[in-house]
Residue, then its C-alpha position, 0 to 999 in steps of 0.5 A: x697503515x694510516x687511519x685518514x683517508x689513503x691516497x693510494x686506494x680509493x676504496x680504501x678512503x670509503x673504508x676509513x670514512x665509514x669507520x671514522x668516529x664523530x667526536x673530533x679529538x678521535x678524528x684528529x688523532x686517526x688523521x694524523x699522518x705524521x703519526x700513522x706513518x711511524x706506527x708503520x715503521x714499528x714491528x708490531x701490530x697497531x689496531x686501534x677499536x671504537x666501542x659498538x654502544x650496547x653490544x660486547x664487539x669493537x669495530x675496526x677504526x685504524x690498523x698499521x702496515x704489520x698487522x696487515x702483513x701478520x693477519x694476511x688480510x688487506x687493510x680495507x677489509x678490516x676497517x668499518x668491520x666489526x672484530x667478531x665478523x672479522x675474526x670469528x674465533x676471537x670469542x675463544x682467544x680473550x681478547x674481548x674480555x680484556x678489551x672490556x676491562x680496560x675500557x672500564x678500569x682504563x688500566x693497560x693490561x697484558x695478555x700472556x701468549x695464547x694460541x688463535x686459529x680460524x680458517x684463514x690463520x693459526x699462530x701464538x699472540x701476544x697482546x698488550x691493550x690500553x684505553x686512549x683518551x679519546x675514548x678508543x682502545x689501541x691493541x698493541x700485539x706481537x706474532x711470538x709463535x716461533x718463540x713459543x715452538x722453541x720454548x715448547x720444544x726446550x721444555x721437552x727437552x728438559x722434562x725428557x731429561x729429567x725422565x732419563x735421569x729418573x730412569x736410566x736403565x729403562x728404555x726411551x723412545x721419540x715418536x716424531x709425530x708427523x713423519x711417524x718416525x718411531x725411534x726405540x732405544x737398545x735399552x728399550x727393545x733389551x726390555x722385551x727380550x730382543x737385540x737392537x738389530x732384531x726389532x726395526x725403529x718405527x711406530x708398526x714395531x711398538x703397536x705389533x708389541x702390545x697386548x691384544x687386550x690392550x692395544x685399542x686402549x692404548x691407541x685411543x688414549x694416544x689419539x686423544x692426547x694428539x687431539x687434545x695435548x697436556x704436558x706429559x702423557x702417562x699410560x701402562x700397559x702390557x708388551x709381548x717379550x720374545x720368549x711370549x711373556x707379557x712385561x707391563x710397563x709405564x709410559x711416560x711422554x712429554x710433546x712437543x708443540x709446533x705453532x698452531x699447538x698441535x704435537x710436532x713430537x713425543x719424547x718419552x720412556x718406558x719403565x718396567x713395572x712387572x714386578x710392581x703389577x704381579x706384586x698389585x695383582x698377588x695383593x687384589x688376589x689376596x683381597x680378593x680371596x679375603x673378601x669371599x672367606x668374609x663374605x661367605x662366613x658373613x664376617x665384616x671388618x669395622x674400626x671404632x675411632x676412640x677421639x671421633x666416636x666414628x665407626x668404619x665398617x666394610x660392605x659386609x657390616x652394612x648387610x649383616x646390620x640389614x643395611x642399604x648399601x652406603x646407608x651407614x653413616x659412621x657413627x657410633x650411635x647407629x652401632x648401640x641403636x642396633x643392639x638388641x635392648x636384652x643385650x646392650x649392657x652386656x655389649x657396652x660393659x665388653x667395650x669398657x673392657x676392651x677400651x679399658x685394655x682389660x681384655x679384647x672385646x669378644x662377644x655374642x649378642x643380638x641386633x635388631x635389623x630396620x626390618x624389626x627382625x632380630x639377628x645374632x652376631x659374634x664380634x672380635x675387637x682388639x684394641x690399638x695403641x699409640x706410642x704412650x700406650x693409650x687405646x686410640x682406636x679398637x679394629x675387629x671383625x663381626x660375624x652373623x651367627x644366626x645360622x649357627x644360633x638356630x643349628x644349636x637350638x635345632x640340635x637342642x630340639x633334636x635332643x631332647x625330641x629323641x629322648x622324651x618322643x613318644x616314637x621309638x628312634x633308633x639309630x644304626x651304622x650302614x651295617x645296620x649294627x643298632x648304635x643308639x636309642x631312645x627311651x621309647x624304645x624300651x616302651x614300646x619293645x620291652x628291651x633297655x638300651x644296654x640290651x639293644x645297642x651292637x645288636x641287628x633290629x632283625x632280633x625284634x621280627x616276629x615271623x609275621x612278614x616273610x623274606x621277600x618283604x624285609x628283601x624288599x624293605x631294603x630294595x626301596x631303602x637302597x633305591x630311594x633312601x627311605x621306606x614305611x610302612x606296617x611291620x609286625x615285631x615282637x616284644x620281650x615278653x612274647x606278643x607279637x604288635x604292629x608298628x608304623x615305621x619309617x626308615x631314612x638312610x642319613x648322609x654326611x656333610x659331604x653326601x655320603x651315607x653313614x647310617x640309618x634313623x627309624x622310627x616308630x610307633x605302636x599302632x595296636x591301639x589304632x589297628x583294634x580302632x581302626x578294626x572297629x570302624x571298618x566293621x562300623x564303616x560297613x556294618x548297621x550299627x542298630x542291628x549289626x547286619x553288613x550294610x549297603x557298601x558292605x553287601x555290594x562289596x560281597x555281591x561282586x565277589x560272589x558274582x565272579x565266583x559264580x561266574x567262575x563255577x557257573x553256580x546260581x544265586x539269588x538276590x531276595x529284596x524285603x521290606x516290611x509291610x506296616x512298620x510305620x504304623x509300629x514307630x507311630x503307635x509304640x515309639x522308637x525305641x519299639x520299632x528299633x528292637x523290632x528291627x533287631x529281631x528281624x535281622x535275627x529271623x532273616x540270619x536264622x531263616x539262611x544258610x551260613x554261607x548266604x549274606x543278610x543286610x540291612x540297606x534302608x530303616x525297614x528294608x533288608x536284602x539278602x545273598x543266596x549263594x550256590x543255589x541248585x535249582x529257582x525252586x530252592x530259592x522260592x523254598x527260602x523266600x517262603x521261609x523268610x515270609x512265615x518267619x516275618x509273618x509270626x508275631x514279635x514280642x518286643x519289651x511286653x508289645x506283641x507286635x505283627x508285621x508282615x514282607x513283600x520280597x521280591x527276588x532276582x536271580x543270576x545269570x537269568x535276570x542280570x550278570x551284574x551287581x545293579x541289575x540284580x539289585x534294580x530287579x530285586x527292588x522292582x519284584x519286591x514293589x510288584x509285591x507291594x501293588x499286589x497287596x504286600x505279604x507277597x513273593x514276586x520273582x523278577x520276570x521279562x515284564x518287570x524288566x520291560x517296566x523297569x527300562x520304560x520307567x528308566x527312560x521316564x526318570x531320565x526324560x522327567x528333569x529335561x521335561x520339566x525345564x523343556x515345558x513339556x509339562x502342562x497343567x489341565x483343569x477339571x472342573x468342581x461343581x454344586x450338585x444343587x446349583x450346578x456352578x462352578x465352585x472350583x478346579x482340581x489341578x492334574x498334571x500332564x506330560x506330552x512326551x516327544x517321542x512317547x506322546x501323553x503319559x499319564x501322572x500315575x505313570x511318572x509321580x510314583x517315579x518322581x516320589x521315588x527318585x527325589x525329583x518330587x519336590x521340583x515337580x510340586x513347586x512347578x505345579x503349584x507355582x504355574x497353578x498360582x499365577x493362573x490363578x492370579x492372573x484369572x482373578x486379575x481378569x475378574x473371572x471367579x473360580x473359587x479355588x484351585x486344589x492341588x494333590x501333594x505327594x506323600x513325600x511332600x508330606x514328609x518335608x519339614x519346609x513344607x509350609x515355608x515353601x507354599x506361604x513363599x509360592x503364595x507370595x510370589x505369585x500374589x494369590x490370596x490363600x484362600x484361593x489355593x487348596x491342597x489335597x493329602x491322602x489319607x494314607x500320606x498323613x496318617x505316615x507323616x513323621x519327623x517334622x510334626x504330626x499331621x494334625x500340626x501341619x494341617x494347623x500350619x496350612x490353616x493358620x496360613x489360610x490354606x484350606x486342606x481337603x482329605x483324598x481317597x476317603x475310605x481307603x486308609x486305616x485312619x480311625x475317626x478319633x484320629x480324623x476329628x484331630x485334623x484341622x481339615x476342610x473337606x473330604x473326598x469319596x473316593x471314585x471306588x465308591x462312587x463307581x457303584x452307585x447307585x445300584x451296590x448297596x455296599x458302595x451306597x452304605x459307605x457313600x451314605x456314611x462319609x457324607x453324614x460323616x462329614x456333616x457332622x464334623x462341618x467339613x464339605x464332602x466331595x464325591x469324585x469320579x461321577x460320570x453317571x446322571x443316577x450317580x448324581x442324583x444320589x449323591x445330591x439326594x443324599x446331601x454330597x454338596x460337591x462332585x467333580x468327574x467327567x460328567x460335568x466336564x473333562x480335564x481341560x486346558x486354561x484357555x477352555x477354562x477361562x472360557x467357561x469362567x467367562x460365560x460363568x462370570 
């Protein structure tokens, strides 16, 4: 086709003048129609491409009549077009980057045959490019697809006979691909057991034949070699024989390629690989069970390459080295840092040997992992030659014998624990024939190892277990492979001992048992201690007597006994009157020895039969059993106080002393262990508010007392958190000026159900049940702040006084826990008194005498006042000790004046008492005007009572402190 303008095709001519280049030498040359006309003549392809500046593509400028009949494509569509427009598939030809090197280099090239296909056209090209002078590139290409179809298909000839000549006893095949034309030669279907005539030649025989397991592998390999060919296709697989066998075989193919490089046809063979795939198989197998027995007996193989110095070593080596998989990096000197410092000159001085050929190398030592833990392991190395006998290499394996380290030295420890334990072990067969036993043995049993070895152990019983016991010894022995217990044997020499022994029905390897191990221990020793403690456990250990747990335990038993035989008994509850005072005047170590020889007169004043215990420091309770009648009880309650009433010589001290009892008796006043107790203590504090050295039974009023202060104690915590508990004031007068000087805190209880309840009823409760130190820190810890926040209003009351409870006298913390409330609260000391008994302090022990508690509270700044002056047994010697305040007659004696001339006596006597010590006298309980004139008459300074006011509540308080102020 020419490259002017066509005469024959208008269009054309616009083609030709759009794609016609400027310079006027290139314009020349395509206007040459002399020229264009023998280019058309040629059976090749003539295209000629003008560059397009700063872009990798070429525009069509001239084309012969060849390439329009090759391509399909009328002439004007390719002039003016760019070749990557026309022919969108020329990327992947080649032809572009020729086109680019000749346009630089100008050289011509050649290039080889090369498929091209798009959507219009698809066949084999041969291109030949060179550079004009003009500046444009002329293409010169010839279609060779046929050629390159015979070429393909000689090939395949050849190489399929070259595949028959390699295998001509093996079966051949050709798969016509596009007909799916399968032909299978007589050779090939003899492979699988079958005559020519029995299989049919198509591609459904060859897939029907192969393995299940393997067809979707096969096929797909096949698909992808249609798609995508190579010059031959290799595969193995298994086929089904007639008689059901699988025969593996190798397939090998060589395609045939049509024009568009697609496989027109497959020619191949099939070779028999049976024998070489079970022979692979036998030899994994073999690997296989090899790489188990390594791994399981943790053994890995290595080689030591003399020339390198490289180690190589199987997965097995990195994991007994404690390596990472694929850590290991070959070198020897990984191998020596690993070995144990103690270990490496004996591991280097055995490869010497082995590299020497003196001997193998065969060697137990250590390594250390990277996790610093330290391994043992046994290595075998032999040493391999060349052919002038020199060592080149050394090949071995390496084993991890830490186990077995650690199973000798067990056996080791095992050893020699048998034979220095301070346990005897013996060692029996199943028939419990004695087949071995240790040194201890002997020891403990008096027998020697000669006497004891054939013999039953049933030669050391000793009578004291019957039949059924050692029956079922053997039961649980046989059940759960092991017993202990306490058995009584007996030794050589005729006494009889308790052991602790422990039996164990041993096992093999294989789980079967073959024997027994006992052992044992003398526990004589432990039984007399543990004899001893159980007496300590349940007994007081000052006097002897059962003890409280001791006493309930023997209480219940005779209970049901007496429950049993509808028999009487008696619970008889004692404390003894005045023994403080004893431990205060004598010591300890008097009251301790009084206390002996009360227990003694308790057991002396009973029966044999009856119990005595001591369950407190100076309170006993005693067990009278089988009673005929009360009045035998009443008879021995009476026999208990004379004998309590006699005077106690004690280390040259004559000493007197004094009971309450109190008793309770079954079934009348309970039909259990508490109830007996509970009313046996509540008869004996009956004896106490009687006057003591008294006898109360346990009656109906005590009972009912005894539930309405039940219920109290069980109220009294709820109370206290639920504000049920309220403080009054009473107010603390001058008898001569009549103002107020101070207020006395009473503490009050509105019950919800049961309304007022007065302290006298509760405190006594709450000293008793331990509930006392919450209620003295509530009462003075709201009494404080009251008065905090008065003065903080600039009312003046003077002090608030507070009682203490005779337990709180008792506390060490005492002091501590007022100066904390004090500061707390914020009030002064000075403000805050606090009221004791006369008779709570004279019984303070433990913490510190009165006087040093009173000294405390003073150096606090704490005024103290003595209550219910009078009443005790204090002497004035032990009154002038007290670092005291005030005093405080007591309402008894106020009660009488003044017409009782006893009453004025001893009114008149503790006011001048307390003007001569300098202490303020306080007179309580005035309610009368005459009271009060001979109180002020006589020089009383304060009085307090309901004739100068009632017990009232803050806010009346603060209203007469208002008017005060």
């Amino acid at each position: 086709m020419r490259a002017q303008e066509p005469t024959e095709d208008e269009e054309n001519a616009e083609a030709y003048a759009a794609a016609a280049p400027e310079q006027e030498d290139a314009r020349g040359f395509l206007n040459d129609e002399a020229l264009w006309d023998v280019l058309d003549t040629l059976p090749w392809g003539i295209v000629l491409y003008r560059p397009v500046a700063d872009a990798n593509d070429y525009v069509f400028v001239g084309l012969n009549r060849m390439v329009e009949q090759t391509e399909a494509v009328p002439r004007g569509d390719l002039l003016g077009q760019r070749l990557t427009t026309a022919f969108p598939g020329v990327e992947d030809f080649g032809l572009l980057e020729v086109l680019n090197r000749v346009k630089t280099s100008g050289r011509p090239e050649t290039m080889p045959p090369t498929h091209y296909q798009d959507e219009r056209i698809s066949g084999w090209r041969e291109n030949r490019v060179f550079r004009l002078d003009n500046g444009l590139l002329m293409a010169v290409y010839e279609d060779v697809s046929d050629r390159v179809a015979s070429e393909s298909l000689s090939r395949a000839l050849l190489q399929w006979t070259q595949l028959l000549s390699e295998s001509s006893l093996d079966g051949i095949w050709d798969w016509n691909v596009e007909d799916n034309q399968l032909y299978l030669s007589p050779r090939w279907k003899a492979q699988l057991g079958f005559a020519d005539d029995e299989l049919a030649n198509s591609f459904e025989t060859f897939t029907t034949h192969l393995h299940p397991e393997d067809r979707t592998r096969v096929l797909a390999h096949l698909q992808r070699f249609l798609d995508q060919p190579e010059e031959l296709w290799l595969e193995e697989f298994r086929m089904q024989a007639k008689g059901g066998d699988d025969q593996w075989v190798m397939a090998r193919g060589t395609p045939v390629l049509n024009a568009d490089n697609k496989v027109v046809r497959l020619l191949g063979v099939h070779i028999n690989i049976t024998d070489r795939k079970q022979a692979e198989q036998r030899l994994i197998e073999e690997k296989r069970h090899l790489r188990f027995v390594l791994k399981a007996t943790q053994t890995g193989s290595w080689s030591f390459d003399v020339a390198s110095q490289a180690v190589t070593w199987s997965e097995e080596v990195e994991a007994i080295y404690g390596m990472e998989a694929g850590s290991f990096r070959g070198t020897f000197e990984e191998v020596r840092q690993a070995i144990h410092p103690d270990d490496f000159q004996a591991w280097q001085d055995d490869v010497a040997r082995c590299l020497s050929g003196e001997s193998d190398h065969n060697l137990q030592y250590r390594i250390v992992h990277p996790d610093g833990s330290i391994h043992w392991i046994h290595a075998h190395g032999a040493a391999v030659r060349d052919e002038q006998g020199a060592v080149i290499r050394i090949e071995g394996l390496t084993q991890d014998v830490t186990a077995h380290k650690q199973n000798e030295r067990k056996l080791r420890q095992a050893a020699a624990v048998f034979a220095n334990t301070c346990e005897a072990v013996i060692l029996t067969d199943l028939d419990a024939t004695i087949l071995d036993v240790n040194a201890a043995f002997t020891t403990i049993t008096g027998y020697s190892r000669a006497e004891s070895i054939g013999r039953n152990p049933r030669f050391l019983k000793s009578g004291h277990q019957d039949q059924a016991f050692y029956q079922g010894m053997w039961n649980a022995l046989l059940d759960r492979n092991q017993w202990s217990g306490e058995v009584w044997n007996r030794h050589k020499d005729g006494h009889p001992y308790p052991i602790r022994l422990s039996i164990s029905r041993l096992r093999d390897e294989n789980g079967r048992a073959n024997g027994y191990v006992g052992v044992c221990s003398d526990i004589s020793t432990s039984k007399q201690t543990e004899a001893r403690l159980q007496h300590l456990s349940q007994h007081d250990s000052l006097t002897g007597l059962p003890n409280r747990a001791c006493f309930d335990a023997l209480l219940e038993k005779r209970l049901q006994s007496a429950q049993r035989d509808h028999s009487q008994l008696a619970v008889v509850y004692v404390d003894l009157d005045n023994f403080k005072p004893v431990n205060d005047n004598f010591g300890h170590l008097i009251g301790d020895g009084l206390l002996r020889q009360v227990a003694d007169r308790l057991r002396d004043a009973v029966r044999s039969s009856d119990g005595v215990a001591r369950i407190g420091g100076d309170e006993f309770v005693l067990l009278l059993d089988q009673l005929a009648s009360t009045d035998q009880a009443r008879i021995i309650a009476h026999q208990l106080q004379r004998s309590l009433q006699r005077p106690f010589t004690v280390s040259s001290h004559l000493v007197r002393i004094s009971g309450s009892i109190g008793v309770s008796l079954y079934p009348q006043d309970g039909d259990d262990a508490i109830s007996l107790m509970r009313h046996a203590d509540a008869a004996m504090y009956r004896s106490k508010e009687l006057g003591r050295n008294c006898i109360s039974f346990h009656t109906r009023e005590m009972t009912i007392t005894a539930q309405r202060e039940a219920r109290l104690l069980k109220d009294l915590a709820p109370a206290l958190a639920g504000h049920q508990l309220s403080l009054m004031y009473q107010p603390l007068v001058d008898l001569k000026t009549g103002r107020l000087r101070g207020l006395e805190v009473l503490l009050r209880w509105q019950h919800p159900s049961l309304g007022s309840i007065p302290p006298d009823l509760f405190v006594p409760l709450a000293e008793r049940s331990g509930q006392m130190g919450s209620l003295t820190a509530h009462v003075l810890d709201q009494a404080c702040r009251q008065g905090r926040h008065w003065l903080d209003q600039g009312l003046l009351f003077g002090r608030i006084s507070v009682n203490m409870a005779g337990s709180e006298v008792q506390q060490g913390d005492l002091v501590e826990r007022i100066d904390q409330t004090l500061k707390e609260t914020g009030l002064e000391p000075r403000h805050l008194e606090l009221e004791f008994s006369e008779r709570a302090l004279m019984r303070r022990s433990g913490n510190g005498s009165a006087a040093q508690l009173l000294q405390a509270l003073k150096d606090l700044g704490v005024p103290v006042s003595l209550d219910d002056f009078g009443t005790g047994a204090s002497s004035l010697a032990a009154l002038r000790k007290l670092p005291l305040h005030a005093l405080k007659l007591d309402r008894s004696f106020v009660a009488g004046l003044p017409d009782h001339d006893d009453s004025a006596a001893i009114a008149e006597a503790v006011i001048s008492m307390g003007r001569a010590l300098r202490l303020d006298v306080i007179a309580e309980g005035v309610e009368l005007r005459e009271q009060a004139a001979f109180l002020r008459d006589h020089g009383c300074p304060l009085a307090q009572g309901y004739l100068y006011g009632l017990p009232m509540p803050a806010e009346q308080i603060e209203a007469v402190l208002s008017e005060q102020t």
